[in-house]
Backbone as JSON, one array per atom type, in Angstrom:
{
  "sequence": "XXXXXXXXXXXXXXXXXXXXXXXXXXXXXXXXXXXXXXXXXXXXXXXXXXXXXXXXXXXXXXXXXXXXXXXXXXXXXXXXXXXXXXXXXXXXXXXXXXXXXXXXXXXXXXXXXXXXXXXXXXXXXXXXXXXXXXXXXXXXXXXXXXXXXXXXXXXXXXXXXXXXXXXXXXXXXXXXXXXXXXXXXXXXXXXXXXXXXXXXXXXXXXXXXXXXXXXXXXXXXXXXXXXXXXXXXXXXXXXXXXXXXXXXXXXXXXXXXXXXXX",
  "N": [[0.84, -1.2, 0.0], [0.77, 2.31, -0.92], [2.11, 4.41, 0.35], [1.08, 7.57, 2.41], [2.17, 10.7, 3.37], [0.92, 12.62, 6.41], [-0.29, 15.4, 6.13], [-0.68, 15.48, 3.33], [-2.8, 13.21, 3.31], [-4.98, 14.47, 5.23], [-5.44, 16.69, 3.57], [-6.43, 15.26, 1.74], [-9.3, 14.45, 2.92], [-9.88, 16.51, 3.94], [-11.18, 17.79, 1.32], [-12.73, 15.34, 0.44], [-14.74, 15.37, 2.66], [-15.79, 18.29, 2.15], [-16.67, 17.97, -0.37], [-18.86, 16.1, 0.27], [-20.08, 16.13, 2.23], [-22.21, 17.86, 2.18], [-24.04, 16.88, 1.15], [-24.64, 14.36, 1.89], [-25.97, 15.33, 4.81], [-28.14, 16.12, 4.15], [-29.88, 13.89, 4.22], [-30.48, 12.89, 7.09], [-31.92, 15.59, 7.17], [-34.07, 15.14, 5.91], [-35.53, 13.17, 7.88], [-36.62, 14.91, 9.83], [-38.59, 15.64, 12.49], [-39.1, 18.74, 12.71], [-40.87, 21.22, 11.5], [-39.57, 22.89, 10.08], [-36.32, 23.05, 7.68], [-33.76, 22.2, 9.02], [-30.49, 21.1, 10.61], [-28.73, 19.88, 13.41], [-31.42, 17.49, 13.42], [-34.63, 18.12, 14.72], [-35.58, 15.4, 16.5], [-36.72, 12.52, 15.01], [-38.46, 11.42, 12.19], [-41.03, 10.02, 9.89], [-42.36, 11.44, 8.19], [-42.74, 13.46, 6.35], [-42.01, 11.99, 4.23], [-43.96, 10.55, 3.64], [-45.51, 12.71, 3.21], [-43.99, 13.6, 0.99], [-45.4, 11.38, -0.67], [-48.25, 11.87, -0.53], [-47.95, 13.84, -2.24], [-49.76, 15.46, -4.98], [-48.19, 16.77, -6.92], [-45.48, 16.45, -6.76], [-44.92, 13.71, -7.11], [-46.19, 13.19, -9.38], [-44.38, 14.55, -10.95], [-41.96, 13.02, -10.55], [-42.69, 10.45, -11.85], [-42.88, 11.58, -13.91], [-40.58, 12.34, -14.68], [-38.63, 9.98, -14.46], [-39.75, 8.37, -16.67], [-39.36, 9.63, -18.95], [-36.36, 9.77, -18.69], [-35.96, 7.03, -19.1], [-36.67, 6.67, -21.6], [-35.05, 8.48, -22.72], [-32.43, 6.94, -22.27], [-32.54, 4.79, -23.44], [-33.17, 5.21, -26.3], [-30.54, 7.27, -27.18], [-28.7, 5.45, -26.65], [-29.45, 3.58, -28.43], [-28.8, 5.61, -31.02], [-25.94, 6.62, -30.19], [-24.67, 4.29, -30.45], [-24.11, 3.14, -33.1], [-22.51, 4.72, -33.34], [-20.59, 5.03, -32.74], [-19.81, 2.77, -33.25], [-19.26, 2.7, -35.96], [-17.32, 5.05, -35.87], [-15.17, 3.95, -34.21], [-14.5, 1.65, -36.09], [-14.61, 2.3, -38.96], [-14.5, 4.77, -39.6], [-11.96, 7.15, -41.24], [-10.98, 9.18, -42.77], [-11.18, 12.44, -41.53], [-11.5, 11.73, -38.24], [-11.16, 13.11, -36.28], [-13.03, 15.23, -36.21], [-14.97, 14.11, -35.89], [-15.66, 12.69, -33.78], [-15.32, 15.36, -31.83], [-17.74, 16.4, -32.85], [-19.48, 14.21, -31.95], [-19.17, 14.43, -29.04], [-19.76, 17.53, -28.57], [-22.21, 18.06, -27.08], [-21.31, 18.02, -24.61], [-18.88, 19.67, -23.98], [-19.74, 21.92, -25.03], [-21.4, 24.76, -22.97], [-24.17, 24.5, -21.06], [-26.57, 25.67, -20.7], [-26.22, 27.31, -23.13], [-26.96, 25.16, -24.97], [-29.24, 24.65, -24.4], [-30.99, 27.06, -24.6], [-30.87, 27.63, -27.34], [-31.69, 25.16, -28.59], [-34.47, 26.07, -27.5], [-35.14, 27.82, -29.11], [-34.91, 26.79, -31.55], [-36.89, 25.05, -31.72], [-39.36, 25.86, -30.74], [-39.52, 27.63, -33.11], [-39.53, 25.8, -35.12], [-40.65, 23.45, -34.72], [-41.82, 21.6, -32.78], [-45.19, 21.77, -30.99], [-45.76, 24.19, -27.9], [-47.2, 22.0, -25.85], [-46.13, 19.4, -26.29], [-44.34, 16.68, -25.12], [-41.99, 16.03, -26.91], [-39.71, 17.62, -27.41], [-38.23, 18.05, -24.75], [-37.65, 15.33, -24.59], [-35.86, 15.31, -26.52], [-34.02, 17.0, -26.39], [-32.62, 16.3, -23.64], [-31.8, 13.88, -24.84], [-29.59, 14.73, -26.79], [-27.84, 15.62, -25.09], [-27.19, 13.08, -23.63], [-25.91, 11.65, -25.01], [-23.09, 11.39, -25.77], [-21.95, 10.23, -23.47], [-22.85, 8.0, -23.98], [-21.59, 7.35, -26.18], [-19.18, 7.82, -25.64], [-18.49, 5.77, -23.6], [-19.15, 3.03, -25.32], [-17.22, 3.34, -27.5], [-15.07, 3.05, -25.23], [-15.46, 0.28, -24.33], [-15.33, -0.63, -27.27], [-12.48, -0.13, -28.61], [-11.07, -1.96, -26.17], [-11.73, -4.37, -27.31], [-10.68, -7.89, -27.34], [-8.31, -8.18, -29.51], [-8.95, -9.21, -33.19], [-11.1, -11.05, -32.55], [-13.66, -10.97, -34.32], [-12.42, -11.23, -36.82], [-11.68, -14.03, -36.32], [-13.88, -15.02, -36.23], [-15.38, -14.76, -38.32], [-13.86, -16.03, -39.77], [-14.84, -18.69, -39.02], [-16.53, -19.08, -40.69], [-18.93, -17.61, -40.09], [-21.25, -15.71, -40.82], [-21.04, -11.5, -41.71], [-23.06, -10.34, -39.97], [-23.82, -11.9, -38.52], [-21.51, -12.52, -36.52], [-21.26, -9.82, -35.73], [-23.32, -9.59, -34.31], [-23.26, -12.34, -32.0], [-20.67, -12.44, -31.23], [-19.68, -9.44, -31.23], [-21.07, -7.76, -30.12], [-22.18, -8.98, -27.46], [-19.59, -8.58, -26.27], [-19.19, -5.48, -26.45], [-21.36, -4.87, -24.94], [-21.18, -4.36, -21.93], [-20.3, -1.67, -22.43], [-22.26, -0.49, -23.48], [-24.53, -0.6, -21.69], [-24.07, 0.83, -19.14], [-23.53, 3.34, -20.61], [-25.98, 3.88, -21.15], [-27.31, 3.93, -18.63], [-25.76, 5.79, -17.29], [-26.82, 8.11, -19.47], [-29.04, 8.17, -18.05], [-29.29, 8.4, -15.45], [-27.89, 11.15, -15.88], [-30.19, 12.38, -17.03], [-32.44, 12.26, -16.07], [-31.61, 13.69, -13.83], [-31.43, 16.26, -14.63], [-31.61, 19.82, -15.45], [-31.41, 22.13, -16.52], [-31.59, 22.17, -19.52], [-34.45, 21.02, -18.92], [-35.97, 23.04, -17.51], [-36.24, 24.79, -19.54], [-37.42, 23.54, -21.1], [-39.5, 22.25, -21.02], [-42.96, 21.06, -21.72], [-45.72, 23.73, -20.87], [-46.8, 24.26, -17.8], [-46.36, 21.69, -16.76], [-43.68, 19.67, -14.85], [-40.37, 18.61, -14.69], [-38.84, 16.42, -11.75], [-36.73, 17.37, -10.65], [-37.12, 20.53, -11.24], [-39.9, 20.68, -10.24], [-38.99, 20.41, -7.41], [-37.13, 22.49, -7.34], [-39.17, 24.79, -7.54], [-40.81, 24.71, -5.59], [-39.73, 24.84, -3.79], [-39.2, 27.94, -3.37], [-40.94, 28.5, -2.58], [-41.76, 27.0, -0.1], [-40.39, 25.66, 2.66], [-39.59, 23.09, 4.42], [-39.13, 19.87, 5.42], [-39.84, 18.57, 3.41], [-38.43, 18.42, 1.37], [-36.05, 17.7, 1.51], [-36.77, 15.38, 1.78], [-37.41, 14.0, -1.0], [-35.07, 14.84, -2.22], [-33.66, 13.31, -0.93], [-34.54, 10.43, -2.48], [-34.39, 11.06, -4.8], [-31.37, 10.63, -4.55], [-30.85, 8.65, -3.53], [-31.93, 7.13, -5.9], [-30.08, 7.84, -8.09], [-27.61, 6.68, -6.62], [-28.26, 4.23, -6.34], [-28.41, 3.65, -9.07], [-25.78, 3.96, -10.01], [-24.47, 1.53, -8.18], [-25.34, -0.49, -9.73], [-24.48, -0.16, -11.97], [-21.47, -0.27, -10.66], [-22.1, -3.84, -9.43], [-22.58, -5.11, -11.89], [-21.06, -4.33, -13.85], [-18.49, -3.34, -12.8], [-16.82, -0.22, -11.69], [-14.89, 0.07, -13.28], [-15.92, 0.43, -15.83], [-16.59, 2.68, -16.67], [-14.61, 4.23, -17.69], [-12.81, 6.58, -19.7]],
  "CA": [[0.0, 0.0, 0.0], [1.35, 3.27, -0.76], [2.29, 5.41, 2.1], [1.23, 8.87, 2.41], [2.13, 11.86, 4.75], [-0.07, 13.27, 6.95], [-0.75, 16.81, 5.75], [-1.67, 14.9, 2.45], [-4.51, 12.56, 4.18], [-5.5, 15.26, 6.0], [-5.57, 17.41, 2.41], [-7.68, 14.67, 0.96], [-10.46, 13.62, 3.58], [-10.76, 17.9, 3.76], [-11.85, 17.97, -0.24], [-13.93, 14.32, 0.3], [-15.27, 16.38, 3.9], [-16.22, 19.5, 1.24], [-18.02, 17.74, -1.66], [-19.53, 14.61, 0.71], [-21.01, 16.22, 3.59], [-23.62, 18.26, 2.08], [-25.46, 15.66, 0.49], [-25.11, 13.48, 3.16], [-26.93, 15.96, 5.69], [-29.51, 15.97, 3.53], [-30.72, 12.82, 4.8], [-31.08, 13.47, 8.2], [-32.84, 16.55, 7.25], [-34.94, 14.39, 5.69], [-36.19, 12.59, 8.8], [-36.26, 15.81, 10.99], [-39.87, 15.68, 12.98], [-39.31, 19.47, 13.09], [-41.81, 22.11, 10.46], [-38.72, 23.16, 8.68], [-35.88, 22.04, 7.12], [-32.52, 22.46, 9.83], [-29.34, 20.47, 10.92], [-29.46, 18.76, 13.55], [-32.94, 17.22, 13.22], [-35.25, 18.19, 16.2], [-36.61, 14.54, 16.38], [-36.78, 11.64, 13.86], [-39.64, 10.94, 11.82], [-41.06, 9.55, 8.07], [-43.76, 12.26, 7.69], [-41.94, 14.41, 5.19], [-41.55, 11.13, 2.63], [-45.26, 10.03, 3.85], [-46.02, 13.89, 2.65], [-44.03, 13.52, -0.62], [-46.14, 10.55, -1.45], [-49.4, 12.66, -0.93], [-48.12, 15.43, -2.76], [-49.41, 14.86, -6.79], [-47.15, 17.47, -8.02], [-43.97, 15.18, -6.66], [-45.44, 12.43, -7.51], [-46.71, 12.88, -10.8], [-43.16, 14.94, -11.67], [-41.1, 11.91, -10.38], [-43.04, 9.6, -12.72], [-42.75, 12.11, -15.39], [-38.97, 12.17, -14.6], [-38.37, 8.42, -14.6], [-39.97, 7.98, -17.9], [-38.75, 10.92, -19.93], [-35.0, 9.27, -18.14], [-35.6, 5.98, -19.38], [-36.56, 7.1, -23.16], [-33.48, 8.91, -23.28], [-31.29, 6.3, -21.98], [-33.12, 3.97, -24.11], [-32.62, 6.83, -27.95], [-29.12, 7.64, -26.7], [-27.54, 4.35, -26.93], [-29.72, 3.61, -30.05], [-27.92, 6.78, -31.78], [-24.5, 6.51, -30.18], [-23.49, 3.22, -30.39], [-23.79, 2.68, -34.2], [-22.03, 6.33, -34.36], [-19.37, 4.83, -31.91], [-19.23, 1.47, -34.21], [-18.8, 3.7, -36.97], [-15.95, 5.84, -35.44], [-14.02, 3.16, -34.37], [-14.2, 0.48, -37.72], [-15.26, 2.25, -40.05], [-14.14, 6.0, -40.04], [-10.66, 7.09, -41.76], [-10.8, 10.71, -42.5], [-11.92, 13.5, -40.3], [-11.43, 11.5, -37.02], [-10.94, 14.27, -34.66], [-14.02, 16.34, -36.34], [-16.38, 13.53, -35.69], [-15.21, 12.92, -32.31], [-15.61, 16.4, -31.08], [-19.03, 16.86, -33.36], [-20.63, 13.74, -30.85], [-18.81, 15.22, -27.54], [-20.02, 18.83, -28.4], [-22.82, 18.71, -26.52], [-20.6, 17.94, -23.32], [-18.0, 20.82, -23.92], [-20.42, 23.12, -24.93], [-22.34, 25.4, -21.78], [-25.35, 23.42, -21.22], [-27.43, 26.54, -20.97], [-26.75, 27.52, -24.42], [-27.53, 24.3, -25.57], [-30.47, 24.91, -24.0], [-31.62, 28.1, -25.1], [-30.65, 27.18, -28.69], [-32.84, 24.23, -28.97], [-35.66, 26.48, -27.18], [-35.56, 28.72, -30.14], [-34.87, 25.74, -32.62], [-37.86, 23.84, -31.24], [-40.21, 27.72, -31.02], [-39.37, 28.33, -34.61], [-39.6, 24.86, -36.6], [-40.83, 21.95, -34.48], [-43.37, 21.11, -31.91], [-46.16, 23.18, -29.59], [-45.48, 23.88, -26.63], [-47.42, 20.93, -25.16], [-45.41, 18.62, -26.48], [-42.86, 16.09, -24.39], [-40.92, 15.58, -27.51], [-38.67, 18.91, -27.68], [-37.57, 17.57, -23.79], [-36.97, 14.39, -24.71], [-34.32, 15.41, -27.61], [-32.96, 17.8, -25.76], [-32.36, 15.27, -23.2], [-31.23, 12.49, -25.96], [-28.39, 15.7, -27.41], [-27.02, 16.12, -24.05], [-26.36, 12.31, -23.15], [-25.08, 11.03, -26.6], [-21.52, 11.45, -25.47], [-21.73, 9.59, -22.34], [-23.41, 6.28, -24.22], [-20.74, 7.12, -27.3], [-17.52, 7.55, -24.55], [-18.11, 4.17, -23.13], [-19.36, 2.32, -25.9], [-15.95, 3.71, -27.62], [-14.2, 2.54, -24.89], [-15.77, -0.98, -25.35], [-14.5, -1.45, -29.0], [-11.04, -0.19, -28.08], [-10.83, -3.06, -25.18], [-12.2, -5.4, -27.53], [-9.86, -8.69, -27.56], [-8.03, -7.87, -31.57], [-8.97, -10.18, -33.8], [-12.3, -11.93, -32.55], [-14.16, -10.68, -35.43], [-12.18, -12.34, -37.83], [-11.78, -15.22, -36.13], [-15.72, -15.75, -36.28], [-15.55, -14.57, -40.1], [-12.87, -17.3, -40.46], [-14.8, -19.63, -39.11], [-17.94, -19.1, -41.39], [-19.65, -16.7, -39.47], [-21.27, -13.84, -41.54], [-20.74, -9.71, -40.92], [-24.32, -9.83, -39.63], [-23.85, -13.07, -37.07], [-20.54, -11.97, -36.36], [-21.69, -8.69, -35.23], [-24.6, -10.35, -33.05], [-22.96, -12.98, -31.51], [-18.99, -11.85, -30.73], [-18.96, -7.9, -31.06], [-22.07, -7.19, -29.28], [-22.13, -9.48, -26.09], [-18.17, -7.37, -26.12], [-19.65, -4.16, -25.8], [-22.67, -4.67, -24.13], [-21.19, -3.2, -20.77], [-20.27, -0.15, -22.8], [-24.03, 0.04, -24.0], [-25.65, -0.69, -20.8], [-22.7, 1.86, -18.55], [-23.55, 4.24, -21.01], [-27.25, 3.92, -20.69], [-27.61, 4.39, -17.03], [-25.11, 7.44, -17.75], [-27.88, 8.71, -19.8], [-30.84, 7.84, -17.09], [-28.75, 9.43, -14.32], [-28.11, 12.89, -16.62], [-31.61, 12.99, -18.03], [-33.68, 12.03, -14.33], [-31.35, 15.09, -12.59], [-31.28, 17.89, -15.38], [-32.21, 21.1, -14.81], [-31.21, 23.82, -17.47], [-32.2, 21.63, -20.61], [-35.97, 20.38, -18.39], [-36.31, 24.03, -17.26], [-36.46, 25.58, -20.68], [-38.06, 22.43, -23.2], [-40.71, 21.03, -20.25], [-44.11, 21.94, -21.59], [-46.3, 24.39, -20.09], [-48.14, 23.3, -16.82], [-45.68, 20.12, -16.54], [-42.53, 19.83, -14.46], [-40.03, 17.35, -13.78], [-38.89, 16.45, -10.6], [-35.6, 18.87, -10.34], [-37.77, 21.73, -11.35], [-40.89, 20.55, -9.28], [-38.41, 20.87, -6.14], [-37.13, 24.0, -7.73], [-40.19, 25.81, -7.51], [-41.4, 24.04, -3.97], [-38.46, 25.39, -2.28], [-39.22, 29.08, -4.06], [-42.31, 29.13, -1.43], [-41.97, 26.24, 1.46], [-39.03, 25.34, 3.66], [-39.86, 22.41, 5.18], [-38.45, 19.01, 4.77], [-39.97, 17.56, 2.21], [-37.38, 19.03, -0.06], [-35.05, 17.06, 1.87], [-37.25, 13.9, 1.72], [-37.27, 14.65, -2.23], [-33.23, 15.24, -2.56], [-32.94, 11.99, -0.68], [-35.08, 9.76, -2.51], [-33.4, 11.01, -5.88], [-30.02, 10.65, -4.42], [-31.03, 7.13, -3.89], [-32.42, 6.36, -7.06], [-28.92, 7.72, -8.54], [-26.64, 5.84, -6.34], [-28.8, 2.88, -6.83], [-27.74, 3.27, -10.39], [-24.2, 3.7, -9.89], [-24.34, 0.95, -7.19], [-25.87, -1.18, -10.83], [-23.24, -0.36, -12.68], [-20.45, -1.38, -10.22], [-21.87, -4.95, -9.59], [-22.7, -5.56, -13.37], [-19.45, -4.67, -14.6], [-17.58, -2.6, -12.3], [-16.91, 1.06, -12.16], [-13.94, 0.2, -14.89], [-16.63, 0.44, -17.21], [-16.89, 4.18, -17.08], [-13.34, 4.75, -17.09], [-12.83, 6.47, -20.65]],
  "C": [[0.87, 1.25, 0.0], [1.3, 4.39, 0.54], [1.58, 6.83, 1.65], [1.02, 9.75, 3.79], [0.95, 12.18, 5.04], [-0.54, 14.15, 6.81], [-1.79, 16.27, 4.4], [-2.8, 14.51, 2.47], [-5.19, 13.37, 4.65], [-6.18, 16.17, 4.73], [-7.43, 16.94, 2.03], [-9.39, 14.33, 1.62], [-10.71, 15.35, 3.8], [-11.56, 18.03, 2.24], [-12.99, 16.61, 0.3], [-15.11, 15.16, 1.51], [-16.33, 17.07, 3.06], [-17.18, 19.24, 0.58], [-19.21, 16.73, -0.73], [-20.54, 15.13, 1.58], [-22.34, 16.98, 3.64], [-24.37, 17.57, 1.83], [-25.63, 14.88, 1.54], [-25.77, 14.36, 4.32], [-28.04, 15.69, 5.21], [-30.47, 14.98, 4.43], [-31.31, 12.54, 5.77], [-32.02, 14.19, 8.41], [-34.25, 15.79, 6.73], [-36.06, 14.01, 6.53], [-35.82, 13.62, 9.99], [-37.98, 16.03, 11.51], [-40.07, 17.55, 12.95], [-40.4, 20.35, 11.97], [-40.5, 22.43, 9.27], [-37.1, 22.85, 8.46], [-34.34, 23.16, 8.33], [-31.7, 21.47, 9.98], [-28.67, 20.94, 12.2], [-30.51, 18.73, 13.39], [-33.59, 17.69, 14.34], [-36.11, 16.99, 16.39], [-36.13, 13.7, 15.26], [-38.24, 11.45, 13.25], [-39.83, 10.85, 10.15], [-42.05, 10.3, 7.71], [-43.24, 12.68, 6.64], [-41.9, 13.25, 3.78], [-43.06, 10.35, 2.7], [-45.83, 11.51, 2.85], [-45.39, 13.93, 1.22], [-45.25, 12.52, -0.94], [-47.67, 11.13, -1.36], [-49.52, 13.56, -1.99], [-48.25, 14.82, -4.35], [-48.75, 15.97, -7.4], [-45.81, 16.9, -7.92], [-44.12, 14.84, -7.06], [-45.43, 12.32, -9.27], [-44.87, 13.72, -11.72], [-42.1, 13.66, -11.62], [-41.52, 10.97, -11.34], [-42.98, 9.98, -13.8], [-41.06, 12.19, -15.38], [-38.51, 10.94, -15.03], [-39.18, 7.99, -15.84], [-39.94, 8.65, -19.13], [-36.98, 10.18, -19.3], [-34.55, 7.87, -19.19], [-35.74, 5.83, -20.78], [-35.36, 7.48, -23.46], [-32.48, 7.85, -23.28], [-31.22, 4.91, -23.34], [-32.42, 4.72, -26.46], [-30.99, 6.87, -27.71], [-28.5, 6.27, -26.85], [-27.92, 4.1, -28.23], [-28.47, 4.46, -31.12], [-26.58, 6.84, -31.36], [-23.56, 5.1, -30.49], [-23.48, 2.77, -31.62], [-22.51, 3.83, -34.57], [-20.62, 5.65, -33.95], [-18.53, 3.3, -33.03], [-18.54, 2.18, -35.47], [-17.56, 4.43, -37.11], [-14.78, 5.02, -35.44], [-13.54, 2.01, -35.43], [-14.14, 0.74, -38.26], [-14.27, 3.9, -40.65], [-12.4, 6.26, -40.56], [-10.07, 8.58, -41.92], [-11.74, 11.47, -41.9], [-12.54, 12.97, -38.68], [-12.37, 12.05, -36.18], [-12.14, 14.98, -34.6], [-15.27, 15.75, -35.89], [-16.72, 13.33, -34.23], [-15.54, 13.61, -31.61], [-16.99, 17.23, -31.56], [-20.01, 15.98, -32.34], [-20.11, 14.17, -29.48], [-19.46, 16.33, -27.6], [-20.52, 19.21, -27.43], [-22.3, 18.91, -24.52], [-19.91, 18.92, -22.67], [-18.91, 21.69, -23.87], [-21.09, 23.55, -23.43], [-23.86, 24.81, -22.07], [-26.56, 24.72, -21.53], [-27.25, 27.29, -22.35], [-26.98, 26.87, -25.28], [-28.78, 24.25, -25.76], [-31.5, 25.99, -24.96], [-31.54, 27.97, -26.42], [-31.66, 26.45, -29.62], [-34.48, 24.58, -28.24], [-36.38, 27.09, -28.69], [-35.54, 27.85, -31.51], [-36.62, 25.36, -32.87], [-39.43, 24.59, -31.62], [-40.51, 28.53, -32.08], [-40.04, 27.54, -35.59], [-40.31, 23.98, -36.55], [-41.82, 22.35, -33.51], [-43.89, 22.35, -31.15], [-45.46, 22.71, -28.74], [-46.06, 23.15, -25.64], [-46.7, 19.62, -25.47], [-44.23, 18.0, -25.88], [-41.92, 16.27, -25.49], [-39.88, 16.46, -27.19], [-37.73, 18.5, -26.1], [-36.91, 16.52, -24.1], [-35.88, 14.48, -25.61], [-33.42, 15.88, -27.08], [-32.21, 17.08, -24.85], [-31.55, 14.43, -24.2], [-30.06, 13.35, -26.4], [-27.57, 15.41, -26.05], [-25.97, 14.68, -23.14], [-25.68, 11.66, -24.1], [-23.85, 10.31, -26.11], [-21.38, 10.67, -24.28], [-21.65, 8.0, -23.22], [-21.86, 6.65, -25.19], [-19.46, 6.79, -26.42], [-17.44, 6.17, -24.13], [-18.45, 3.03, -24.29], [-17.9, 2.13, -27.22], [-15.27, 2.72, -27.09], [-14.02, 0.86, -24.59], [-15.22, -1.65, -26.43], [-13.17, -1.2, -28.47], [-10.94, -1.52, -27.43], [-11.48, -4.68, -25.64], [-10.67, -6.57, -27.89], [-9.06, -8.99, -29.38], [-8.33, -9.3, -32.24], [-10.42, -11.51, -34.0], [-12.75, -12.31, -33.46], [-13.41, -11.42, -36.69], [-11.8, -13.68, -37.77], [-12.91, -15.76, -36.6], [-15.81, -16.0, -37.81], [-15.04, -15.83, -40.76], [-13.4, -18.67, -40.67], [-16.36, -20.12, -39.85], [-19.4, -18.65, -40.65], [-19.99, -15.36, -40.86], [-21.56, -12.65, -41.11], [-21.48, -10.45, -39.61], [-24.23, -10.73, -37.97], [-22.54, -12.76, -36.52], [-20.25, -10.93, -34.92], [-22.37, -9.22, -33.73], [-23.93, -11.14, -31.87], [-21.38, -13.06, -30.91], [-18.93, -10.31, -30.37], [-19.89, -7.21, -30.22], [-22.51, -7.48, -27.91], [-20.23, -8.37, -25.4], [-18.38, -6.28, -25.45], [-20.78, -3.79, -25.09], [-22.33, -4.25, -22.49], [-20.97, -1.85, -20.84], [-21.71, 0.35, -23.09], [-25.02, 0.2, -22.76], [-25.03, 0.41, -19.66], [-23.73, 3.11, -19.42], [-24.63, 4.72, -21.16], [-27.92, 4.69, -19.36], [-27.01, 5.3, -16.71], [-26.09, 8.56, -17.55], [-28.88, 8.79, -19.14], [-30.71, 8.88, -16.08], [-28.4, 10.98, -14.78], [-29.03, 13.15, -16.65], [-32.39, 13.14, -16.64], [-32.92, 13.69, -13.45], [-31.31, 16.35, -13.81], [-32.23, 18.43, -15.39], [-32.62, 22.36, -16.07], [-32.34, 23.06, -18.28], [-34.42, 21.67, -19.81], [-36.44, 21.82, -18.35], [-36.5, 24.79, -18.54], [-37.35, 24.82, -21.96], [-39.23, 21.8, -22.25], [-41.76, 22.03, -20.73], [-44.63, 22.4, -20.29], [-47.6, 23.78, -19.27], [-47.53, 22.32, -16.59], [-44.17, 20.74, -15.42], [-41.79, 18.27, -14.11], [-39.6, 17.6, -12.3], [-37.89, 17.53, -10.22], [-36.44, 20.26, -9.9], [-38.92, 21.56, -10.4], [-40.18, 20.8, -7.57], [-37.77, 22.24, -6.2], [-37.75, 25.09, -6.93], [-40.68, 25.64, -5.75], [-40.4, 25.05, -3.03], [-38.38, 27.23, -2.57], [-40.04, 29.61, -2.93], [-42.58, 28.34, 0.13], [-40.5, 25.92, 1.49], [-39.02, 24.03, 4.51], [-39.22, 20.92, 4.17], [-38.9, 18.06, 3.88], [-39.32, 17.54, 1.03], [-36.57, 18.25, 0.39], [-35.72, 15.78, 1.81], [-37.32, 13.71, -0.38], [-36.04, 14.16, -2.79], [-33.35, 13.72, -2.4], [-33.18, 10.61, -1.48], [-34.43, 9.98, -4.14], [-31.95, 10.73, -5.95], [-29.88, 9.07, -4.3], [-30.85, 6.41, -5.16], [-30.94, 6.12, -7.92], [-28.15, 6.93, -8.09], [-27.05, 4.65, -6.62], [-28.17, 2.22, -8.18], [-26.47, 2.78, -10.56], [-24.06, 2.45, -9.59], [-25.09, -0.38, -8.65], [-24.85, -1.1, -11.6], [-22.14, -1.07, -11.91], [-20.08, -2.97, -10.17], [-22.41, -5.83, -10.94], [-21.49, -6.09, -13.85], [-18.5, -3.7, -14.34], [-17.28, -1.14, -12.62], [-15.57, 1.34, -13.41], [-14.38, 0.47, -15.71], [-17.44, 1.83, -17.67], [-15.43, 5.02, -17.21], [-13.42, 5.03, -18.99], [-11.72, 6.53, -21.89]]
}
């Protein structure tokens, strides 16, 4: 095990301290018997996640969250992982341009992605009751996640499979199916739950493309916390912070967090 000094350790468990400890309050606050939302709790209690489940504007945003999440994650690998097959077998000139044409939407400032495809969407394409204009916007923004790992998939593929199979009277098509796709299927499914965990917590993109009268859940706690204080914002946080680590905590014992490494 590598050694390290003490100022160092001390360095590092101040930064893990920094980013870790807000979220983790949360939870507590969560189960605080008191009217509004403080640290320590005054009390323990499950009212606050008894009161989300009354409330149908949570409710019905969390279900509109989790299935506007799972479309995307669902579109997003569709569309990246032929682009990613493509990139890595197939492409020869203009690499670098294609590369940084499916990352864009990563580099780019999310809020002028946003506002972009408000006025795209306002100009050419759907009313404003319409899910779709969310759901794309959504589907632009995780591309690059499903493409990065599904990428890093083919790279780590064992050289040569593929024409082993070919060799041995396998065609493209079965080839494909049966060697190159069980291969990358932790890059496809990694890069999926990427996309579930971006699309279920975004904010800018949901806040500018969610029809009118709708909200997801981000924005439905948004607005909640604009006019009440009380912990159901913290019963809320926690129950999304779940759902995410849950994910994560799906990826690890699938196929390990190697399989986001890019």
């Amino acid at each position: 095990m590598k050694w390290f000094p003490a100022p160092r350790l001390c360095f590092i468990a101040a930064v893990y301290a920094f980013l870790l400890l807000p979220i983790a309050i949360v939870i507590p606050m969560s189960l605080n018997a008191g009217e509004y939302l403080r640290f320590p709790p005054q009390g323990w209690s499950l009212r606050w996640y008894v009161s989300f489940l009354h409330s149908e504007p949570f409710t019905s945003a969390f279900v509109r969250s989790l299935g506007v999440a799972l479309i995307v994650a669902v579109l997003a690998s569709i569309i990246a992982t032929p682009a990613a097959i493509f990139y890595v077998r197939h492409l020869r000139a203009g690499r670098e341009k294609f590369r940084l044409t499916m990352l864009a939407p990563m580099l780019l400032p999310e809020v002028l992605t946003s506002i972009a495809l408000l006025f795209f969407f306002n100009q050419f394409f759907f009313g404003t009751q319409s899910m779709a204009p969310l759901v794309i916007g959504h589907v632009v923004i995780t591309i690059p996640f499903v493409f990065l790992t599904v990428t890093s998939a083919l790279y780590n593929m064992p050289p040569g499979v593929e024409e082993a199979a070919r060799t041995l009277g396998a065609s493209a098509r079965a080839a494909f199916r049966r060697v190159t796709l069980p291969l990358i299927k932790s890059g496809i499914v990694t890069g999926a739950m990427l996309a579930f965990i971006m699309s279920f917590d975004n904010v800018n993109i949901s806040l500018l493309l969610k029809p009118l009268g709708t909200s997801t859940l981000p924005i439905q706690l948004f607005d909640y916390l604009r006019y009440d204080f009380d912990p159901t914002a913290a019963a809320v946080s926690t129950i999304s912070l779940t759902l995410t680590l849950s994910v994560v905590f799906l990826i690890d014992r699938i196929y390990g967090l190697r399989a986001v490494r890019f």
